[in-house]
C-alpha positions as CSV (number, residue, x, y, z in Angstrom):
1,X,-112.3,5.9,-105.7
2,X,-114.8,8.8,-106.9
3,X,-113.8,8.8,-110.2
4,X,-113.6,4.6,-110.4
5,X,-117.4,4.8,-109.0
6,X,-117.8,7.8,-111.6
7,X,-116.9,5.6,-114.9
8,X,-118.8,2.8,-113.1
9,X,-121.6,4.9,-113.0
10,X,-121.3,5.9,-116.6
11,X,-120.6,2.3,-117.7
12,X,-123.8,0.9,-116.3
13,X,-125.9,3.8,-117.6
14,X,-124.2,3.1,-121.4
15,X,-125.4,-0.6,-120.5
16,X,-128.7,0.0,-120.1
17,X,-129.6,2.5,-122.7
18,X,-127.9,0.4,-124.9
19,X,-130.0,-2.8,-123.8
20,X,-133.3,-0.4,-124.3
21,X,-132.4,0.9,-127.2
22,X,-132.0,-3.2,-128.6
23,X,-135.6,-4.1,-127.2
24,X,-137.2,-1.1,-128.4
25,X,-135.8,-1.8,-131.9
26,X,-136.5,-5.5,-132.4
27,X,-140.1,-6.1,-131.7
28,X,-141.1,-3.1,-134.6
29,X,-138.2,-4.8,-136.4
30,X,-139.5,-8.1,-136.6
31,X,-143.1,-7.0,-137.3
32,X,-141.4,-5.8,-140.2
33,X,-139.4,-8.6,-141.5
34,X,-143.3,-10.5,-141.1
35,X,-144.8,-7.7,-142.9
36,X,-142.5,-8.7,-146.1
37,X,-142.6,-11.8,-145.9
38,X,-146.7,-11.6,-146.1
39,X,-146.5,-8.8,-149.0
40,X,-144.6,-11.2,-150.8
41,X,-147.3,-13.8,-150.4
42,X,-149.5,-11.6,-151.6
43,X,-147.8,-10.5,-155.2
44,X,-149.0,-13.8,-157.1
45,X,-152.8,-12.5,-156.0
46,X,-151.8,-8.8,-157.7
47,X,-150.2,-11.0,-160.6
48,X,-153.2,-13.1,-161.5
49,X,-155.6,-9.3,-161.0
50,X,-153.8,-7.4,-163.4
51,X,-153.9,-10.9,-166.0
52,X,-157.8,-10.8,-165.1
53,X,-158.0,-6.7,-165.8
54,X,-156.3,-7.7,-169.1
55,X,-158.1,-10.2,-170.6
56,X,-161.8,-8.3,-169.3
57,X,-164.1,-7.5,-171.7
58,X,-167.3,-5.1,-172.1
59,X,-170.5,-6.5,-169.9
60,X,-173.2,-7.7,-172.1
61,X,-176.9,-6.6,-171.7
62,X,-178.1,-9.5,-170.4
63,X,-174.9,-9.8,-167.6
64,X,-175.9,-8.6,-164.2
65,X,-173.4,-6.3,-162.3
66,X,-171.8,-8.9,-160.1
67,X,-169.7,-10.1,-163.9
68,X,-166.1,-9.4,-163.7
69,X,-166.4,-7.7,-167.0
70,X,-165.9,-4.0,-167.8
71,X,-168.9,-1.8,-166.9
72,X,-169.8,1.6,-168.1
73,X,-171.5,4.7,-165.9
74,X,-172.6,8.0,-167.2
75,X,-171.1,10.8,-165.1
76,X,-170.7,14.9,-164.9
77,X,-167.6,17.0,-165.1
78,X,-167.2,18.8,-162.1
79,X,-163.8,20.6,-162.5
80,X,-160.6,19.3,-163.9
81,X,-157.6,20.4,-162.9
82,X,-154.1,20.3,-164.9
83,X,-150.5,21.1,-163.3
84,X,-147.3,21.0,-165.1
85,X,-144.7,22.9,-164.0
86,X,-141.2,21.5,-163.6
87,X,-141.6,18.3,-161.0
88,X,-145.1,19.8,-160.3
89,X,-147.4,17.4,-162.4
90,X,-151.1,16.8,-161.5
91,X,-154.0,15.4,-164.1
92,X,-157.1,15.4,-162.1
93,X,-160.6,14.6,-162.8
94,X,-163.4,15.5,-160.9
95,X,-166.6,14.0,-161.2
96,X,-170.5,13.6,-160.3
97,X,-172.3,10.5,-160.7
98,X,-173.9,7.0,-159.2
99,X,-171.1,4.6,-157.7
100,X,-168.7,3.2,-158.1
101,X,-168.5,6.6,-160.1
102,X,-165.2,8.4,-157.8
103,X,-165.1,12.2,-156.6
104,X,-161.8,12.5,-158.4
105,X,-159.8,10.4,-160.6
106,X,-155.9,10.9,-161.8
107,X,-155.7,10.7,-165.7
108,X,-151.9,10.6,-166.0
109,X,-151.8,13.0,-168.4
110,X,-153.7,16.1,-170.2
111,X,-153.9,14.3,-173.4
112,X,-156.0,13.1,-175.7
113,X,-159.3,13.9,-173.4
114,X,-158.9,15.9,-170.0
115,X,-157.8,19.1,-171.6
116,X,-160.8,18.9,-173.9
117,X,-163.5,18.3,-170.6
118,X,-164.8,21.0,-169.2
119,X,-167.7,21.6,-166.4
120,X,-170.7,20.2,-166.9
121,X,-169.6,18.3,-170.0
122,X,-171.7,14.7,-170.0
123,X,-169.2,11.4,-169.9
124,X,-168.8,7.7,-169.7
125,X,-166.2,6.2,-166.9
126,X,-165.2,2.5,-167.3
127,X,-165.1,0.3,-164.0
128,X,-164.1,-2.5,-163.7
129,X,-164.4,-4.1,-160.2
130,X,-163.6,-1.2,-158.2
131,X,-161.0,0.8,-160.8
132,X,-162.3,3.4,-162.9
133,X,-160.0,2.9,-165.5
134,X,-161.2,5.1,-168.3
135,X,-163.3,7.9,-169.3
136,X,-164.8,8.6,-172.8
137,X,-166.6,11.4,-174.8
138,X,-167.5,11.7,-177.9
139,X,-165.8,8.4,-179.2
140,X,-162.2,9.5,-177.3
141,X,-161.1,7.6,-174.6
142,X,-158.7,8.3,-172.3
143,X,-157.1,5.6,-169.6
144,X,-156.5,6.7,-166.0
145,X,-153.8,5.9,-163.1
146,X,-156.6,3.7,-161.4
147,X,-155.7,0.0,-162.8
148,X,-153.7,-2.8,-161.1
149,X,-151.0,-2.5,-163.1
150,X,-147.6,-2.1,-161.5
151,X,-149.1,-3.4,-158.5
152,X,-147.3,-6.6,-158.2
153,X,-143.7,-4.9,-158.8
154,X,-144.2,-2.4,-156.7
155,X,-145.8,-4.5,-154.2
156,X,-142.8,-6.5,-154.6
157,X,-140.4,-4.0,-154.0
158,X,-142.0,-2.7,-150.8
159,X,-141.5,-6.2,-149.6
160,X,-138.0,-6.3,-150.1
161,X,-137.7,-2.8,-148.7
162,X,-139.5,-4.5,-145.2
163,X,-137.8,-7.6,-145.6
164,X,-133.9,-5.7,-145.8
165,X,-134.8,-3.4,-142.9
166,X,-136.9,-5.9,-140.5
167,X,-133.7,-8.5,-141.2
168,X,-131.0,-5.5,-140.5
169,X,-133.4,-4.4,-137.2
170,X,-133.6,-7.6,-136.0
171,X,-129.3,-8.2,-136.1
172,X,-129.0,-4.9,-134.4
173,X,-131.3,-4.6,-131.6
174,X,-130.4,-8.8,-130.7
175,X,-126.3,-7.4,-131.3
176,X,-127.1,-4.2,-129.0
177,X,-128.6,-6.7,-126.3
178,X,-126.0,-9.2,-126.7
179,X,-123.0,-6.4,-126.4
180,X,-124.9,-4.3,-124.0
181,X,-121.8,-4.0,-121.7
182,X,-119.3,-3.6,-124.3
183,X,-117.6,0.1,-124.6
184,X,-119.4,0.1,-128.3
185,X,-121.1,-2.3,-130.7
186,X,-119.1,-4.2,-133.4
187,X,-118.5,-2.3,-136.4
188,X,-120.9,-4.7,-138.9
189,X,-123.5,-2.8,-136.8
190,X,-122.7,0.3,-138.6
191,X,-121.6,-1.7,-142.0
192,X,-124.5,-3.5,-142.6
193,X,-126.4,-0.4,-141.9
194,X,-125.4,1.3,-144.8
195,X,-126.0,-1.6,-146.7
196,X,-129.4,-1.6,-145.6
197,X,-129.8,1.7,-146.9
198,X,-128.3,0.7,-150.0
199,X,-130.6,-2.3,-150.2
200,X,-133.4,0.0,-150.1
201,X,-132.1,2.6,-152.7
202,X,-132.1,-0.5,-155.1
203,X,-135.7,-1.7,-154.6
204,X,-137.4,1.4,-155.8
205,X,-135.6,1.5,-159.9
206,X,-136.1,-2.1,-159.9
207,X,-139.5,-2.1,-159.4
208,X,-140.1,0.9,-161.9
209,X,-137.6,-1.1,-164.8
210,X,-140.2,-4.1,-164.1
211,X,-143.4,-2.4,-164.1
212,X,-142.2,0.0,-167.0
213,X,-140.3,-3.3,-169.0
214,X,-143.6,-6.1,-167.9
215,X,-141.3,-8.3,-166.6
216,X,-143.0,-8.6,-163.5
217,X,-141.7,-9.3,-159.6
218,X,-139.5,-12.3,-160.7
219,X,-137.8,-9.6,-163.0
220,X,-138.0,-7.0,-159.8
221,X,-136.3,-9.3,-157.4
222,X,-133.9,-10.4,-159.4
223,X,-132.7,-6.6,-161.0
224,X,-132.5,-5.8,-157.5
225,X,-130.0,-8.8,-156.7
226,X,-128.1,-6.9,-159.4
227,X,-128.3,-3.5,-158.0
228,X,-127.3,-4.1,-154.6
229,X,-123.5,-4.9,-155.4
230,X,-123.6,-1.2,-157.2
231,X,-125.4,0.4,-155.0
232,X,-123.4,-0.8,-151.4
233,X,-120.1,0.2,-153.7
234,X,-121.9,3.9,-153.9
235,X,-122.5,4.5,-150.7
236,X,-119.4,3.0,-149.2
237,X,-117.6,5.1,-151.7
238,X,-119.8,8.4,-150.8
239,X,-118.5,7.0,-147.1
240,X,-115.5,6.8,-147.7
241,X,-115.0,10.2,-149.1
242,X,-116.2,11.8,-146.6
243,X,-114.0,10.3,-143.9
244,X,-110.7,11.1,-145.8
245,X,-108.5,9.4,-148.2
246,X,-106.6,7.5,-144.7
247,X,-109.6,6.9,-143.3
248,X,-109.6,3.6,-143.2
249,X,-106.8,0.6,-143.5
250,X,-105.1,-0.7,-146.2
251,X,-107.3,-4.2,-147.5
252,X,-105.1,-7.5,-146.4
253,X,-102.8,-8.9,-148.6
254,X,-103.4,-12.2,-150.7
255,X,-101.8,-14.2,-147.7
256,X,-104.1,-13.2,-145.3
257,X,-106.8,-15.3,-143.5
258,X,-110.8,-15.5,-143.8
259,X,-111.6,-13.9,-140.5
260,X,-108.3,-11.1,-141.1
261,X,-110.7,-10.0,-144.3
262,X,-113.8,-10.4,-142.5
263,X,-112.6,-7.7,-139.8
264,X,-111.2,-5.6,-142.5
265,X,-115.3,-5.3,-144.3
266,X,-116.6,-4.8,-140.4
267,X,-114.2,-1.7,-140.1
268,X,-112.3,-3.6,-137.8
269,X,-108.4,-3.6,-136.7
């Protein structure tokens, strides 16, 4: 009797940390499915910025400020500083002057200007709305980090990151409530898991082949539609390995059912 009221015990403490453990996952889970879904709206807004940035032109004299047109500002070298060791990369340019002037501005790169600048050297930024996109002295210009561009891929890509985790957090904290009394959860809990992570892995080089190509998000979404088949073979293969060569099943054979396959992809018997 003690050791029946013992496991009884234990099974209704594994209930309800498995039941808290599903509610304190979905809210923040679902928050972040609706967080995608209203970074997505948002790309076509990025889209049609970064066309505007493009086609802007210098202000004229007789524009007032208020003109979505490129605007120059006088400003003062305060420092620079340039890193480039191994992964260790930093192009920074600090500055005095009026706004929308900033303290400090990331130039991308050393050349053709920041190497030159030193303290106290007299320049011009570029702004246009609230970027400073470019600095220039003595006829050279050089283009800094602060534009829109590669906003909307990458804006795009962070959706799809919230949309394949807030989708994957929603299945497993409503699967850990459902199953709350079961010994353990079913094993698509733990597949589609590491397909999440996959799904994740694939957003980011998307986004950087679409920004660096200008194909834009359509491009983004649909490299990563092309990625995730590689990248869930990857880590199911990295899996795999490191559970053994007879680690898991032999795959049904050709005669075998739908739901006889569909156990064998949830690591089922």
């Amino acid at each position: 009797m003690a050791r029946s009221r013992g496991a009884e015990v234990r099974r209704r403490g594994r209930t309800r940390w498995t039941r808290a453990w599903g509610l304190c996952v979905l809210p923040p889970a679902v928050l972040a499915a609706v967080a995608g879904v209203v970074a997505l709206a948002t790309v076509p807004d990025l889209v049609h910025e970064v066309q505007a940035f493009h086609s802007a032109r210098p202000c004229a004299v007789t524009m007032s400020p208020p003109v979505d047109c490129l605007r120059s500002y006088p400003a003062t070298v305060r420092g620079t500083v340039i890193e480039n060791e191994g992964r260790s990369q930093l192009y920074l340019l600090e500055l005095d002057g009026p706004r929308p002037v900033p303290a400090e501005l990331d130039m991308n790169d050393e050349d053709p200007l920041l190497k030159q600048l030193r303290k106290g050297d007299g320049i011009t930024v570029t702004v246009w709305r609230d970027y400073a996109t470019a600095v220039t002295k003595d006829g050279v210009t050089q283009e800094s980090s602060d534009t829109p561009e590669g906003l909307p891929e990458f804006q795009t890509a962070f959706a799809l990151d919230l949309l394949a985790v807030g989708a994957y957090g929603s299945y497993a904290g409503a699967t850990a409530i459902r199953h709350a009394r079961q010994r353990s959860l079913p094993g698509a809990v733990a597949l589609w898991g590491r397909w999440t992570v996959g799904a994740v892995l694939a957003s980011l080089p998307a986004g950087i082949v679409g920004y660096e190509t200008g194909t834009g998000p359509v491009a983004v979404v649909l490299l990563w539609l092309v990625a995730l088949p590689v990248v869930w073979l990857m880590v199911e293969g990295r899996e795999r390995r490191n559970r053994g060569r007879h680690s898991r099943r032999p795959a049904p054979g050709r005669t075998a059912d739908t739901a006889a396959w569909l156990r064998y992809l949830q690591g089922r018997s």
